[in-house]
N, CA, C and O of each residue as an XYZ file, in Angstrom:
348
protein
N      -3.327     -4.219     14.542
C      -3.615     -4.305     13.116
C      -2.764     -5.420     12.515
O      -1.566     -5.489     12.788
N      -3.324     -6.241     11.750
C      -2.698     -7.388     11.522
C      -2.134     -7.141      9.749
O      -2.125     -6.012      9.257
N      -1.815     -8.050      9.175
C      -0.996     -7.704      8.091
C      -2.236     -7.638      6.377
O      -2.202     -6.994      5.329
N      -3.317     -8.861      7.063
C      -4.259     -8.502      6.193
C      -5.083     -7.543      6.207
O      -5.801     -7.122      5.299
N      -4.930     -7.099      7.584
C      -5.162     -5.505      7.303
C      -5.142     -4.147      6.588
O      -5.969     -3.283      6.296
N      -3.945     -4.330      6.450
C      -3.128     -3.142      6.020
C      -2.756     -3.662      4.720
O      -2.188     -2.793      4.059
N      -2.912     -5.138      3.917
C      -2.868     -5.041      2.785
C      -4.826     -4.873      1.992
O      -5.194     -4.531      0.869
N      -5.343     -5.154      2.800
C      -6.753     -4.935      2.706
C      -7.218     -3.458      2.279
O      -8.116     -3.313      1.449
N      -6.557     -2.350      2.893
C      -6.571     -1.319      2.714
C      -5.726     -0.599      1.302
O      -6.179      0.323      0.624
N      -4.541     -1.222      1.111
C      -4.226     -1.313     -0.053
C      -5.048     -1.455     -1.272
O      -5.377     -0.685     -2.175
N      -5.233     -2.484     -1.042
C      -6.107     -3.183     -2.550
C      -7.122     -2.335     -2.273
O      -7.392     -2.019     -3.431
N      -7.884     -1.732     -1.608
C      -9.178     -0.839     -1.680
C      -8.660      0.236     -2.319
O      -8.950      0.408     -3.504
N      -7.851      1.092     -1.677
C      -7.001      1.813     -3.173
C      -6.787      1.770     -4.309
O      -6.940      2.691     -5.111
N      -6.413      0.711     -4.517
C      -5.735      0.138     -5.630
C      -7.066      0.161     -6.523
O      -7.079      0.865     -7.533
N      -8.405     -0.748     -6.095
C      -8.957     -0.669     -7.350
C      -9.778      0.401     -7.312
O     -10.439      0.865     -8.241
N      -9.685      0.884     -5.854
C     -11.001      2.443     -6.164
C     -10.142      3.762     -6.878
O     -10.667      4.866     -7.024
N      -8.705      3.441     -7.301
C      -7.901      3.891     -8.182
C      -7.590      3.789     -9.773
O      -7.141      4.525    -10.651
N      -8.127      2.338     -9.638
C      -7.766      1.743    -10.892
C      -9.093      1.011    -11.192
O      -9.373     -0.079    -10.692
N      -9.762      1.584    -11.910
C     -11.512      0.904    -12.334
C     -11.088     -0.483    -13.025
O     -11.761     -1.468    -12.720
N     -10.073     -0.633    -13.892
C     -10.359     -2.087    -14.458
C      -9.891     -3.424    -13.210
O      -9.807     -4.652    -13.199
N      -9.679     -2.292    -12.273
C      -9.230     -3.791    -11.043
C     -10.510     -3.730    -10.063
O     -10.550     -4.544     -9.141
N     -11.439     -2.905    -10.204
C     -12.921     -3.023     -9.532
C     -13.033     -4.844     -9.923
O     -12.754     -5.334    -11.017
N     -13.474     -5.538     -8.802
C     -14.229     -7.022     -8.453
C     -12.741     -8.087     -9.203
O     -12.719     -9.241     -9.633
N     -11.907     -7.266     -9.102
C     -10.453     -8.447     -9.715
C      -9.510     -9.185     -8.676
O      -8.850     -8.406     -7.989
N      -9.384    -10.062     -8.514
C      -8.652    -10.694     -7.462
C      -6.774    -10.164     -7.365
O      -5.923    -10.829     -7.956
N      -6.391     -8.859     -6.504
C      -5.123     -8.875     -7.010
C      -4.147     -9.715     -6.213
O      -4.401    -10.202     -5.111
N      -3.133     -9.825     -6.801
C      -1.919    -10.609     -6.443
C      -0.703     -9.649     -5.858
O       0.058     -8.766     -6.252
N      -0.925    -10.177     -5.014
C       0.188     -9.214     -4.185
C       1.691     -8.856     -4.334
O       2.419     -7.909     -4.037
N       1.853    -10.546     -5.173
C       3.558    -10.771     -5.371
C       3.487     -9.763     -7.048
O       4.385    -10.042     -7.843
N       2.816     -9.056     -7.334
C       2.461     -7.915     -8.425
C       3.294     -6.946     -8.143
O       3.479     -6.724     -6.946
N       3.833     -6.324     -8.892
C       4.011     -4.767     -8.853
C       2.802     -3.844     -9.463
O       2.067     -4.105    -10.415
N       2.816     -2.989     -8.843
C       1.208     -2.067     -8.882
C       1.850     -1.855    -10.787
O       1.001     -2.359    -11.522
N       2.578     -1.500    -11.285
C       2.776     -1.226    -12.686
C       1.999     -2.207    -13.439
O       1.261     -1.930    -14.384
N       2.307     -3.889    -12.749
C       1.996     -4.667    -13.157
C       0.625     -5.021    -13.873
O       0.309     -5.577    -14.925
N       0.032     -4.499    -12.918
C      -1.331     -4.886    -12.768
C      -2.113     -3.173    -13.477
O      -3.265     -2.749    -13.385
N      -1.072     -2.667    -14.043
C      -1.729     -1.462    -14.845
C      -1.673      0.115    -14.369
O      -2.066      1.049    -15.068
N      -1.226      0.212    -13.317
C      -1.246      1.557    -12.618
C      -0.016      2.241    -13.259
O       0.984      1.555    -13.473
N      -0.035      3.522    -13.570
C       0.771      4.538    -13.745
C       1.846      5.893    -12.452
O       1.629      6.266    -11.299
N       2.291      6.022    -12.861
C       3.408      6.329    -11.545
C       2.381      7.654    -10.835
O       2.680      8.185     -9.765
N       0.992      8.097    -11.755
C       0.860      8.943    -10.369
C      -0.919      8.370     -9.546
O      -1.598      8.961     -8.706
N      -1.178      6.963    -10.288
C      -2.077      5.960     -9.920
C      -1.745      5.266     -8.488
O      -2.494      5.116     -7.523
N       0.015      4.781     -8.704
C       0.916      4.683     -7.161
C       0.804      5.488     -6.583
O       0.175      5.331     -5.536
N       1.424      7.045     -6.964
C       1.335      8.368     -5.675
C      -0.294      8.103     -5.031
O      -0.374      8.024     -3.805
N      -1.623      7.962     -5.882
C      -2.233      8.118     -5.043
C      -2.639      6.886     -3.829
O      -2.894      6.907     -2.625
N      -2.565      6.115     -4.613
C      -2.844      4.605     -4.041
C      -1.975      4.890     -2.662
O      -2.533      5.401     -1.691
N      -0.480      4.505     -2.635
C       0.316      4.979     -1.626
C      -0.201      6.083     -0.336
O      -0.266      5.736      0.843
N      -0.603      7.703     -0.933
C      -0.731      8.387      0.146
C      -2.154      8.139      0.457
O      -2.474      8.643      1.533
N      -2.992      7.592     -0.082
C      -4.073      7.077      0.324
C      -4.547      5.908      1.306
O      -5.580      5.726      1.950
N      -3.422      5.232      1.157
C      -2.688      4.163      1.608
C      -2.743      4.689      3.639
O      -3.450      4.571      4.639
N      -1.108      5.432      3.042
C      -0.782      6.319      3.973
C      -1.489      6.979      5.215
O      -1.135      6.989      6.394
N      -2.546      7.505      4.629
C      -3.630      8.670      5.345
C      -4.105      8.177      5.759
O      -4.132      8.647      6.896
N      -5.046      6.809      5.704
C      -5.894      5.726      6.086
C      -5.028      5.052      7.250
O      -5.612      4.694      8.273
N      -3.842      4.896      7.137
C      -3.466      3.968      8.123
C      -2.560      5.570      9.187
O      -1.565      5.094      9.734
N      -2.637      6.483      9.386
C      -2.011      7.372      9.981
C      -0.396      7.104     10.103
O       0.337      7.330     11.065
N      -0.150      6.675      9.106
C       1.759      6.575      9.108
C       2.213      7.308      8.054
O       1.536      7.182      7.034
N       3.135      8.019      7.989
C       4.290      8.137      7.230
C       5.592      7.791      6.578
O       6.488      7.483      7.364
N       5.829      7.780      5.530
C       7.052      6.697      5.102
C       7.561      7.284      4.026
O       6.844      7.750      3.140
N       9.101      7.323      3.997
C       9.953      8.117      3.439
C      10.141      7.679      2.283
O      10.219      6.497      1.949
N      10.232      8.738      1.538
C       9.956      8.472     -0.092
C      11.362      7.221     -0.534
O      11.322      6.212     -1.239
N      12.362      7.779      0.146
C      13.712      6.692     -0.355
C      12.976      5.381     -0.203
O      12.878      4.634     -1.176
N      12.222      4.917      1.494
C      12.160      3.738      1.354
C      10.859      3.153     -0.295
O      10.810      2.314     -1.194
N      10.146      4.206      0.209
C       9.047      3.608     -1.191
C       9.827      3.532     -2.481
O       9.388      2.665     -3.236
N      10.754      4.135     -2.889
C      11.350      3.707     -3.826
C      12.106      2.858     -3.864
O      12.862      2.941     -4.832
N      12.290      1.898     -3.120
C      12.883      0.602     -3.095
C      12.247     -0.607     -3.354
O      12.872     -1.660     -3.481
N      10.339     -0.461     -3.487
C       9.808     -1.162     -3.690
C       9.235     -1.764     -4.509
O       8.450     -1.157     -5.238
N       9.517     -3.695     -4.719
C       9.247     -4.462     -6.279
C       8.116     -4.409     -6.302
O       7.578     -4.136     -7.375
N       7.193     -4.684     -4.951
C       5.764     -5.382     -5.551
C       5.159     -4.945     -4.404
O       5.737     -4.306     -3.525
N       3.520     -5.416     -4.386
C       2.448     -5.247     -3.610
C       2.695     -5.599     -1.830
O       2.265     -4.964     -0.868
N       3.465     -6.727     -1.856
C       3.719     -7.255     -0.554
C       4.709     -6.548      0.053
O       4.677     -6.565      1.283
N       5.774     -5.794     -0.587
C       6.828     -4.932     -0.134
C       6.454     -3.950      0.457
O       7.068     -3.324      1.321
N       4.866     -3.643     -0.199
C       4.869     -1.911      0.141
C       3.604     -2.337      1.449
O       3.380     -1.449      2.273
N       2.694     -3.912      1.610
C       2.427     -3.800      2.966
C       3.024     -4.032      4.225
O       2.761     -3.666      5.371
N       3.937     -4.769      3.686
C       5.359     -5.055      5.048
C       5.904     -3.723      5.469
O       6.498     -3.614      6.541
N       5.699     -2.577      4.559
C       6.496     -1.229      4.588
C       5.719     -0.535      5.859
O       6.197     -0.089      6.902
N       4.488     -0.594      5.455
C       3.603      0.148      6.162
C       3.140     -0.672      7.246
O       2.865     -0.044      8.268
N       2.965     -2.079      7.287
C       2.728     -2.507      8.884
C       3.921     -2.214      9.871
O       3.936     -2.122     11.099
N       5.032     -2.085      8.813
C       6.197     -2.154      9.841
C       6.317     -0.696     10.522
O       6.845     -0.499     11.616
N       5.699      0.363      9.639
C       5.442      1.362      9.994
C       4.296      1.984     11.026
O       4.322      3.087     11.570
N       3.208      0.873     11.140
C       1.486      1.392     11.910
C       2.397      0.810     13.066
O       2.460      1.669     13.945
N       3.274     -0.540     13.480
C       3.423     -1.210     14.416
C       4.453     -0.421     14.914
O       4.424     -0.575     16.134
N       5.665      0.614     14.506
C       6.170      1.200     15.380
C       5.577      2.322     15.658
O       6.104      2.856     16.634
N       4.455      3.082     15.094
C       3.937      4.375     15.466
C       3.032      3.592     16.855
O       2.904      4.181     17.929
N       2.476      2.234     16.609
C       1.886      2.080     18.170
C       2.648      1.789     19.420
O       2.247      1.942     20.574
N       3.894      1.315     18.987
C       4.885      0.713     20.153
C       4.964      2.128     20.957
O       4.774      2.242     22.168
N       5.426      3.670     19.640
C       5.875      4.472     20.484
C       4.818      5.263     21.369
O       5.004      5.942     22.378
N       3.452      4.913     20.560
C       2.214      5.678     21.499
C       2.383      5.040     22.893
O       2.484      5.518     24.023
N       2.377      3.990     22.481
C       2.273      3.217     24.043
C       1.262      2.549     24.287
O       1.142      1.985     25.374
């Protein structure tokens, strides 16, 4: 899974979350606030996020995160060690 992957899956969240970002080009270097989402618009986006890509990720680290690109680096870094350890 490559990185436009897993931000691909994002943004499908994001606007099947957020109707005024239906057909909107988002910007990644964004924070989801940015671009209009509310803190439980993130919860879903995130575990939706989450569920889709079969990883888990600890709430401390998600709360460390500025913007759109933080939180797909979070989660590739996360799909790529759940495959290292499958094998």
């Amino acid at each position: 899974m490559t990185r436009e992957d897993v931000l691909e899956v994002v943004t499908r969240h994001l606007q099947d979350t957020i109707e005024e970002l239906e057909d909107v080009e988002i910007d990644p270097a964004k924070s989801m606030k940015d671009l209009g989402a509310n803190s439980l618009d993130i919860v879903e986006v995130v575990s939706c996020s989450m569920r889709e890509l079969k990883v888990k990720v600890p709430r401390s680290e998600l709360n460390k995160l500025e913007n759109i690109n933080q939180l797909v680096d979070l989660l590739l870094d996360s799909v790529e060690k759940r495959d290292a350890a499958a094998g």
